[in-house]
Structure formats: structure tokens, C-alpha cells
C-alpha positions as CSV (number, residue, x, y, z in Angstrom):
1,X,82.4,131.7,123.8
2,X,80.6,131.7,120.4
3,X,84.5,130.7,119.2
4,X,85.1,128.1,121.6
5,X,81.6,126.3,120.7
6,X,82.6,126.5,117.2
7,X,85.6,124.5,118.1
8,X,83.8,122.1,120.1
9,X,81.5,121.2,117.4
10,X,84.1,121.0,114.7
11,X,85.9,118.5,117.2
12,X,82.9,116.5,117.7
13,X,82.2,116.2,114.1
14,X,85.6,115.0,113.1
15,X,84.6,112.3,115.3
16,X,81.8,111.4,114.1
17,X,83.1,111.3,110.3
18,X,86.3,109.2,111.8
19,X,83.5,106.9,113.3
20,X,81.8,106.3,110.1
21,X,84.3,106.0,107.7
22,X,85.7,102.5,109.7
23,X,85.2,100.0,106.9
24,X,83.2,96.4,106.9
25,X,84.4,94.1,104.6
26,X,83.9,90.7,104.1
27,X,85.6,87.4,104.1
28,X,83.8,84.0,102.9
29,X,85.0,80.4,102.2
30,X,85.2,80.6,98.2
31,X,85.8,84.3,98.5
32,X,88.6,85.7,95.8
33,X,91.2,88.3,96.2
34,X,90.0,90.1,93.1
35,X,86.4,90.5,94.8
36,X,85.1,93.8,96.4
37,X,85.1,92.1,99.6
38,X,81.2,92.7,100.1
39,X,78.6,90.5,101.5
40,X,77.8,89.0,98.2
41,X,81.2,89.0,97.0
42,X,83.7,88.0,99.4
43,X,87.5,88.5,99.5
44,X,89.7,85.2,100.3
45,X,90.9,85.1,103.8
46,X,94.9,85.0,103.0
47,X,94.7,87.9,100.8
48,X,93.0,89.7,103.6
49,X,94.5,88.9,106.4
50,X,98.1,88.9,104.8
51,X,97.5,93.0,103.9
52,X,96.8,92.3,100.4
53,X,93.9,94.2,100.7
54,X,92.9,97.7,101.3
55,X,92.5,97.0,105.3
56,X,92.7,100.5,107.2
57,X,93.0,101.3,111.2
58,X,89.3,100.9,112.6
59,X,87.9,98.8,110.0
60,X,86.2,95.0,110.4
61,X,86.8,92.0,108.7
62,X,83.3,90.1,108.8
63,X,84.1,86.3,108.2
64,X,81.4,84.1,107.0
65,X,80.2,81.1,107.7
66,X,81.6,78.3,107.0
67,X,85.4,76.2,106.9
68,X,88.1,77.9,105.7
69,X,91.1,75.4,105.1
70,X,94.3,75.4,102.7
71,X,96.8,73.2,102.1
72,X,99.6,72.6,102.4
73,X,100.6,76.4,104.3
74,X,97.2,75.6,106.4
75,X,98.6,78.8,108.5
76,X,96.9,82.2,107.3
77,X,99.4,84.6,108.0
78,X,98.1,88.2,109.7
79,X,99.7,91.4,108.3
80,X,97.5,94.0,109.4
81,X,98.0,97.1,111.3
82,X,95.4,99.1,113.5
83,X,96.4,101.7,115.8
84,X,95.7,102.5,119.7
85,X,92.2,104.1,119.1
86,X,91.3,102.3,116.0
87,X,92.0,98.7,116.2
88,X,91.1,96.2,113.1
89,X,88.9,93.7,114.1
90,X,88.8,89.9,112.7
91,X,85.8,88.2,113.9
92,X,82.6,86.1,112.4
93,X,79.9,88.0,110.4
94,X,76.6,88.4,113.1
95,X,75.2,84.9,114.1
96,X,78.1,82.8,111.5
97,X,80.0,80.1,113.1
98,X,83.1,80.5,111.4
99,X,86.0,76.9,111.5
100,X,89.0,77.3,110.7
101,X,90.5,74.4,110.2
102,X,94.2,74.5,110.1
103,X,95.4,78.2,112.0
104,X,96.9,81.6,112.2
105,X,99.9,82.8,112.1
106,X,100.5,86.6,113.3
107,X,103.5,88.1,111.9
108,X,105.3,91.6,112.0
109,X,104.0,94.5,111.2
110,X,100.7,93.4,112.8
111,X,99.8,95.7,115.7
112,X,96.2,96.5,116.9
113,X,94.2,93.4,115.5
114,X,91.5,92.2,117.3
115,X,90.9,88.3,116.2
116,X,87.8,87.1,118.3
117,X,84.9,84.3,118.3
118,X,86.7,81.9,115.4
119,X,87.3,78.3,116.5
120,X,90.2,76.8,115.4
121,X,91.1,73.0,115.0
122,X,92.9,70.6,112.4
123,X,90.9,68.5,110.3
124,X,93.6,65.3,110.2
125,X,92.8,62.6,112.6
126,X,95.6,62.3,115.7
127,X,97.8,58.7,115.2
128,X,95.9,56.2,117.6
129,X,99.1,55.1,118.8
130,X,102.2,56.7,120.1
131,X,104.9,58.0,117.4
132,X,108.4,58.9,117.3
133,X,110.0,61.0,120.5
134,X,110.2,64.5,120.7
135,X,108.7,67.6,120.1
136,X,108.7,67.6,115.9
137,X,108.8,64.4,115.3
138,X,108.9,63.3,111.5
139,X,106.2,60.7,111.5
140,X,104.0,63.0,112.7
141,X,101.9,63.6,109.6
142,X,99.3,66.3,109.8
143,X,99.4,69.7,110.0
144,X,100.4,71.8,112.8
145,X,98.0,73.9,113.3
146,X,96.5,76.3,116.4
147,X,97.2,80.0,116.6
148,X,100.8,81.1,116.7
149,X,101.9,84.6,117.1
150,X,105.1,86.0,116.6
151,X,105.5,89.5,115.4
152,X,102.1,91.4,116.9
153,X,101.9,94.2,118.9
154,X,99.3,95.2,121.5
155,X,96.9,92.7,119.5
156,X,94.3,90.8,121.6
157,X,93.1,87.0,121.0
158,X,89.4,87.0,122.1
159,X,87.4,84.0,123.1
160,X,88.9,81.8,120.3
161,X,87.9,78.2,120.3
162,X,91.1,75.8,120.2
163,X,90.9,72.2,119.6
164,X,92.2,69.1,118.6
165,X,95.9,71.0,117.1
166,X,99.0,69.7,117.8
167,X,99.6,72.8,119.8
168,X,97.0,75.8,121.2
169,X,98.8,78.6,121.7
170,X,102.4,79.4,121.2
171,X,102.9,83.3,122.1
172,X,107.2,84.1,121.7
173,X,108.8,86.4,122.2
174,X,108.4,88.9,119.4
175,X,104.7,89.2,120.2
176,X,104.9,92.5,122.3
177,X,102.0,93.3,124.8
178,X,99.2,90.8,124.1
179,X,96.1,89.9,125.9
180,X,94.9,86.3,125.3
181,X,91.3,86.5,126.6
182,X,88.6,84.2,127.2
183,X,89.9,81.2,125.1
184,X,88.6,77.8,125.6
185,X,91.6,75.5,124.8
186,X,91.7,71.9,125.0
187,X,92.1,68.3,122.7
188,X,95.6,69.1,121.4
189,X,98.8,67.5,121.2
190,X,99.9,64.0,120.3
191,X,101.4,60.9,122.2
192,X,105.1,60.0,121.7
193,X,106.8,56.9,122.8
194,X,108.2,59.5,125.6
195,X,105.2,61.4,127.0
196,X,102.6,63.5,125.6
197,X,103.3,66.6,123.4
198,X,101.5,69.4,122.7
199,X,100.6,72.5,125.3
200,X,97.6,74.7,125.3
201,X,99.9,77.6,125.7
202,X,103.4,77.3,124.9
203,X,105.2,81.1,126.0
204,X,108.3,83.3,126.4
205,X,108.4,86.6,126.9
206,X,111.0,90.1,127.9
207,X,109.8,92.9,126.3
208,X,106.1,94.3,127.4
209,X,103.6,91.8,129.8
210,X,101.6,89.0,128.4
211,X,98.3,88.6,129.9
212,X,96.4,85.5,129.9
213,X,93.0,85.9,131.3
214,X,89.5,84.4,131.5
215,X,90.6,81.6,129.5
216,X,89.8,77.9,130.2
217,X,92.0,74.9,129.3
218,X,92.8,71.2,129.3
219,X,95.2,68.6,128.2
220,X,94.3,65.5,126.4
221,X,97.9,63.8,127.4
222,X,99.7,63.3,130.8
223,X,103.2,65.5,129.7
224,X,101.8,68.3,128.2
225,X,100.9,71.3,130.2
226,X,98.5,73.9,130.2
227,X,100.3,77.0,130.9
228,X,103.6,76.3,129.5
229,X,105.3,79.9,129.9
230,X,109.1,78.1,129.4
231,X,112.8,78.2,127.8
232,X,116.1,77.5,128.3
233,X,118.3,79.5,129.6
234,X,118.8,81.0,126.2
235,X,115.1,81.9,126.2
236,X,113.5,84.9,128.7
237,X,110.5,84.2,130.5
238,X,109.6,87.4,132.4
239,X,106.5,89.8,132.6
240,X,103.2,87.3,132.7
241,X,100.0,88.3,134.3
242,X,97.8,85.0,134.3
243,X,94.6,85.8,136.2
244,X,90.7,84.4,136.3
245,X,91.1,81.2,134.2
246,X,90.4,77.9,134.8
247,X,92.7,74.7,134.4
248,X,91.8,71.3,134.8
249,X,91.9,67.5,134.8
250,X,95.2,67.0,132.8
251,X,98.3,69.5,132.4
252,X,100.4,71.2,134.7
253,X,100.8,74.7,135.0
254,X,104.2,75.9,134.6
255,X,105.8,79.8,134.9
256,X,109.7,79.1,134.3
257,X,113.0,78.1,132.9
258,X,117.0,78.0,132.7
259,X,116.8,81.9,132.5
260,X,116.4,83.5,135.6
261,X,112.6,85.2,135.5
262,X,110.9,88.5,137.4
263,X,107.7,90.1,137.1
264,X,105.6,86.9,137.4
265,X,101.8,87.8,138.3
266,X,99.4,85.0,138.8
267,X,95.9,86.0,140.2
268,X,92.2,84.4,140.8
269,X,93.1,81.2,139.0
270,X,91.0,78.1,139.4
271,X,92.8,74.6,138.8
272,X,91.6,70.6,140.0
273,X,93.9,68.0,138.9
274,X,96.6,70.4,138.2
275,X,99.9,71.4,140.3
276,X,101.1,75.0,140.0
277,X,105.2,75.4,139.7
278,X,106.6,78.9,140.0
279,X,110.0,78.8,138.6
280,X,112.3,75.8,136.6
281,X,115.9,75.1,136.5
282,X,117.2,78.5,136.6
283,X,119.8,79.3,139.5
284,X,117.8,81.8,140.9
285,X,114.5,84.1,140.2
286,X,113.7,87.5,141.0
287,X,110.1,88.3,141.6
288,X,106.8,86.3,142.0
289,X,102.7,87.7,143.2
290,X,101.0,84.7,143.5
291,X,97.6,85.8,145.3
292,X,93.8,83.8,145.6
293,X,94.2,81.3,143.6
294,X,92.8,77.8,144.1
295,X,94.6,74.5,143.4
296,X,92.5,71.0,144.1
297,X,94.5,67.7,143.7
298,X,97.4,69.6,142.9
299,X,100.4,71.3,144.6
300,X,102.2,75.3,144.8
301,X,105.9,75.2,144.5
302,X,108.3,77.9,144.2
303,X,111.6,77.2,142.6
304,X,114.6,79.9,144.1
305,X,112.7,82.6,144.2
306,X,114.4,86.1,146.0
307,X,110.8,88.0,146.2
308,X,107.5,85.6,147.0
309,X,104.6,87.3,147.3
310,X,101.8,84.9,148.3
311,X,98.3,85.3,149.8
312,X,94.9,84.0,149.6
313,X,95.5,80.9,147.9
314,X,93.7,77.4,148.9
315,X,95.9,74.4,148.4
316,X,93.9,71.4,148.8
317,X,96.0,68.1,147.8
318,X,95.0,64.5,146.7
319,X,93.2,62.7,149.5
320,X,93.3,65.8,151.8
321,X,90.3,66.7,153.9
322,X,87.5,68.7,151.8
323,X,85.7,72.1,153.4
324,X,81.7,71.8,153.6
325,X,79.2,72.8,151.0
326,X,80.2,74.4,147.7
327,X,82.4,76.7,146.2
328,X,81.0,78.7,143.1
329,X,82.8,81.5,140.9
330,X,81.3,83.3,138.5
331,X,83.3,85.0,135.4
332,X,81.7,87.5,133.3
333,X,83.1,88.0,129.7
334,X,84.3,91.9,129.5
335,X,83.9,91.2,126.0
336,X,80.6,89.4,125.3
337,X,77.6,90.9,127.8
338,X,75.9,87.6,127.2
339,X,78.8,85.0,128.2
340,X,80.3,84.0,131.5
341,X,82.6,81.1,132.6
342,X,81.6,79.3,135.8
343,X,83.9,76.9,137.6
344,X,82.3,74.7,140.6
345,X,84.0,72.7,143.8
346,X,81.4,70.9,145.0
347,X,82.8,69.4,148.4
348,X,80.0,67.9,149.1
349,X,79.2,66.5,145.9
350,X,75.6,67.4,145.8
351,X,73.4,66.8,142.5
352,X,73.1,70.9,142.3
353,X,74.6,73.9,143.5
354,X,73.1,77.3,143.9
355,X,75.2,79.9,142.2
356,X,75.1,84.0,142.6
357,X,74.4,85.2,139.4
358,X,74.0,88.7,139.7
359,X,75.3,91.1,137.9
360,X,75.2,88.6,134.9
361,X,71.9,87.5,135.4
362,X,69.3,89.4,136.4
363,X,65.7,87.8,138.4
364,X,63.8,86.1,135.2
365,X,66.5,85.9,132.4
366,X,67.1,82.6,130.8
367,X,70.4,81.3,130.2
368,X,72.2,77.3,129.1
369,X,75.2,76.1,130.3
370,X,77.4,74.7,127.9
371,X,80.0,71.9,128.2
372,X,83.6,73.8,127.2
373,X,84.8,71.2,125.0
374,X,81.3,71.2,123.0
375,X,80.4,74.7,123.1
376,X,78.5,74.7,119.8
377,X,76.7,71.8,120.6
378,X,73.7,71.1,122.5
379,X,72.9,72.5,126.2
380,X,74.0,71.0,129.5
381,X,71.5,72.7,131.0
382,X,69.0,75.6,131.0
383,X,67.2,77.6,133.2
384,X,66.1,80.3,135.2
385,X,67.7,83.4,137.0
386,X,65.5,83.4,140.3
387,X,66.4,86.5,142.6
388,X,69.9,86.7,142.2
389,X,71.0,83.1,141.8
390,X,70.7,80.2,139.2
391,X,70.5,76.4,140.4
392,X,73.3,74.5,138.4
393,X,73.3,70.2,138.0
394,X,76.4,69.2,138.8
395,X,78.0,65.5,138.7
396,X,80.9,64.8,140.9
397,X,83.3,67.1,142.9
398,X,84.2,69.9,140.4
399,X,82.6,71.3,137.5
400,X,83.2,74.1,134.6
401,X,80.7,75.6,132.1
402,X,79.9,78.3,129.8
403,X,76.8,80.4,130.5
404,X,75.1,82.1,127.7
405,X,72.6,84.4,129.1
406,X,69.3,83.9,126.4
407,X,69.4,87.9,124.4
């Protein structure tokens, strides 16, 4: 017995050394590679996220506050690799509002990185009027921009702030077993002579499931899409799990190409203004779970699909009759105790709706609701939890905020 506590307690230690050895270091603005990478003397943030630096499994990369922006190259590539139990984490130093103003760019060998809370946006103003057709056109003259991953395994992209890129998102292939979580994405693209360009997410996938979740997004252009999981038939667009995220007012949602897909999982979704297509121009499809979602002003297709699984959902389209009173959901953040995403129908378009609140809110806490595309700026509202709901102002039919409960 006296052997087998011994062992115990020599386990539990190792632990506990493992635990506190995980490194903090810091990134700032004017930081320099040849720094320390403390508080008071930064590193740059190419040399440490690029693996320049002495970065092990389990440590944190603090960011300070402040714009980070280089160019030309206004990508910072990610090198960095955590492991299962011990991922790296990149987010902003406690209380920092952290810009970056160009993007990322994730690149094999990463695996294991945690990026969260940075908002991310290009500086250069969008041509007032329309420009050359096509996707890459050359008179398009600012920088590209957004968060692109293409090498990085079982990484996760936590409630990241995209805006006003020429694209959000774009996931490929390569990028093995993400989760893109809680990101508000909206204001990006450009308008050619043809349509709008631009996508919040642009994705393929084969290997592993990407999983898309919590997130909220909307177009600025009619043509670009917000879930734009797509290729030819060259390209694979299998495994997604999109679930609990809210789309809205401009940009179709789109799972599918020339390439037959399977294993497409679309779950609790919230969209008003925005059709949802299951499958493209393939010849034929294998698998589809489409359960509970809601789609206002927009329609459900399925394109040649063998296997349609499909329950729950409420299609309600243009000019259709509306159901009575109000329709409320309430999405905690797994990741942030203190933030939810709410998303309103409000049939009957009265000046409030009462929301349930609890878990998140408890009988006298405080929160603000926050307008998605100006989440650092000032309140929408604020209030009060009373019993287990919140009274929320709302103009119009539909609605979506960002609650921050008041620590």
C-alpha cells in the first residue's frame, strides 16, 4: 500500500512540475527577435509565430496591445507545434485588444495551436467601384489578408474577429481536424464587374472533419457566400460538421461541388436572408444530416443526394406566413464563461423580446449586448438578469448580438 501511495504521489507531482514549467512569453508591436520575449521586452510576432523562437508544447504566447502590420508579406506565417495535452496557445495579453491588420497564414508542421480573441482586418480602403472579373483580379490593389490555414493539424481558431479582408476564412485541404469556433466574420470581399468576391469561409476538405461552430457571419456583396465549403471536381469536399452559428442578410450557404461529397453534418444553424444548398454540380452525393436548423427568407435544397437525413428544420420563405410571438436562442461560448451569441425572430416584430438566460445569466447579473460588426465599440444595450430571463430591444423581424455577461 505504502508502495503504491509512493507511486501515486510521484505521478501527481510530475504533473504538477509539467503544469508549471508551460512557458509565457510575450509578443508586442515593436517587439524584436533578439528580445527575451518578456513583458517589458517583447519578441516580434513573425519570429514567434514562424518557430524562430524557443516555443514549447503547453506554453502561451501573450500578445500585446496594439496593431501589428507588415508589408509587403502582411501574412504572419504559424510554425508552431503543441501536442494533444499540451497545446500552444496564441491569444491577447489579459484585457489587450490586439489588431492585426493584414493576417495569418498556418503552415505545416503546425499542430496543436490555439489562436484565439485577435481581430483581424486589412488596413487598405476597398475600390468604391467595381474592378476587373474574377477571383484574383490584377487591379485589385491591397493586400489579401484574413486567416488562411493550410498545413495545421488538430489546431482550433477561437473567437477571432474577421473584417473588412478580401477573404475571412479559407480552410484547404491540408488543414487536418480543425475547429473554427466562435468567429464573428463579416465586411470582406470586393465588387467585380461580374458579382461580388470574397467568402467568409472559403473550404475543402477529405482527410479528418472540419468543424465550424458558434460562429456568426455576413456578406457585404450579393455573390459571395458565407459558408462556401466548394471545388471542382478535382477538389474533395467531404467530412464538415457546421452546427450553432448564425448567417444572415447577405451570402448563401453552400456544402458542395463537381466531386461527389459524404459525411456532410449541418446542425442547430440560424440563417434570415440566406438559402441553404446541400450539394453542387457533382453527378451524385453520398451522405447528408441536416437536423433543426432554421432558414427565414431563404430556401433548403438538396442536390443528388443517395442518403438525406433531415428533421427538425423550419423553412420559412420570402412573403410566407410568419408563426406568433418570438423565437429566441441563446449560445453560450464553451470557451469564454462570460460571452454568448443570441440570435432573435421576432414574428411579431415587437420593440422587446424576453429571452431565457439561464444558465448564462444568473437572477441579478449585468450584461451589454453588442452589435457583431462593432464588438469593441459601444453597447447596444445593457441590462439586468431578472429570474431567469433578460428583456432584449429589438428593431425589426430578426436580430443577432453578442452578450457579455459584466465579471
Amino acid at each position: 500500500m505504502i508502495k503504491h501511495w509512493g507511486v501515486l504521489f510521484v505521478w501527481i507531482l510530475s504533473l504538477a512540475i509539467g503544469a508549471c514549467s508551460a512557458g509565457q512569453w510575450y509578443i508586442g508591436p515593436q517587439g524584436k527577435p533578439t528580445n527575451p520575449g518578456t513583458q517589458n521586452e517583447p519578441w516580434d510576432i513573425a519570429s514567434a509565430l514562424d518557430g524562430k523562437q524557443e516555443v514549447s508544447a503547453g506554453d502561451t504566447l501573450y500578445l500585446l496591445e496594439g496593431i501589428y502590420k507588415r508589408r509587403p508579406k502582411e501574412l504572419f506565417e504559424v510554425r508552431l507545434v503543441g501536442t494533444a495535452g499540451k497545446p500552444i496557445h496564441i491569444r491577447p495579453a489579459p484585457g489587450a485588444r490586439v489588431r492585426i491588420d493584414g493576417g495569418l497564414s498556418v503552415q505545416s508542421p503546425s499542430a496543436h495551436v490555439w489562436i484565439r480573441g485577435l481581430e483581424i482586418f486589412v488596413s487598405e480602403p476597398v475600390p468604391e467601384e467595381p474592378i476587373s472579373p474574377g477571383s484574383h483580379p490584377d487591379d485589385l490593389k491591397r493586400p489579401w489578408g484574413g486567416v488562411n490555414m493550410y498545413g495545421g493539424k488538430n489546431c482550433k481558431y477561437i473567437n477571432l474577429v474577421v473584417h473588412n479582408c478580401n477573404q475571412g476564412i479559407s480552410c484547404w485541404k491540408g488543414e487536418i481536424d480543425p475547429e473554427i469556433y466562435g468567429c464573428i466574420i463579416y465586411g470582406n470581399g470586393w465588387l467585380g464587374t461580374d458579382r461580388g468576391h470574397g467568402h467568409c469561409i472559403y473550404t475543402q476538405n477529405d482527410e479528418g472533419v472540419k468543424v465550424i461552430s458558434n460562429c456568426i457571419m455576413s456578406c457585404r456583396y450579393n455573390g459571395t457566400y458565407t459558408m462556401h465549403a466548394y471545388g471542382s471536381e478535382r477538389a474533395y469536399v467531404n467530412n464538415f460538421l457546421v452546427a450553432d452559428s448564425i448567417f444572415y442578410n447577405k451570402g448563401p450557404f453552400l456544402i458542395g461541388g463537381g466531386r461527389p461529397s459524404k459525411n456532410i453534418r449541418v446542425f442547430r444553424n440560424y440563417l434570415y436572408n440566406v438559402g441553404m444548398r446541400i450539394g453542387y454540380s457533382a453527378p451524385h452525393n453520398e451522405n447528408c444530416d441536416i437536423r433543426d436548423n432554421v432558414i427565414v427568407n431563404g430556401e433548403l435544397s438538396f442536390v443528388r443526394y443517395k442518403k438525406v437525413v433531415q428533421e427538425g428544420n423550419i423553412i420559412i420563405k420570402k412573403g410566407r406566413k410568419r408563426p406568433k410571438g418570438a423565437k429566441a436562442i441563446l449560445l453560450p461560448n464553451r470557451f469564454d464563461r462570460n460571452r454568448a451569441h443570441l440570435v432573435i425572430y421576432n414574428w411579431d416584430k415587437a420593440e422587446s423580446v424576453e429571452v431565457a438566460a439561464k444558465p448564462f445569466l444568473k437572477s441579478g447579473e449585468t450584461f451589454r449586448l453588442m452589435d457583431p460588426q462593432d464588438l469593441f465599440g459601444n453597447p447596444v444595450a445593457e441590462g439586468k438578469c431578472a429570474g431567469n430571463a433578460i428583456r432584449v430591444p429589438v428593431k425589426g423581424e430578426f436580430a443577432v448580438f453578442v452578450v457579455l455577461k459584466n465579471s
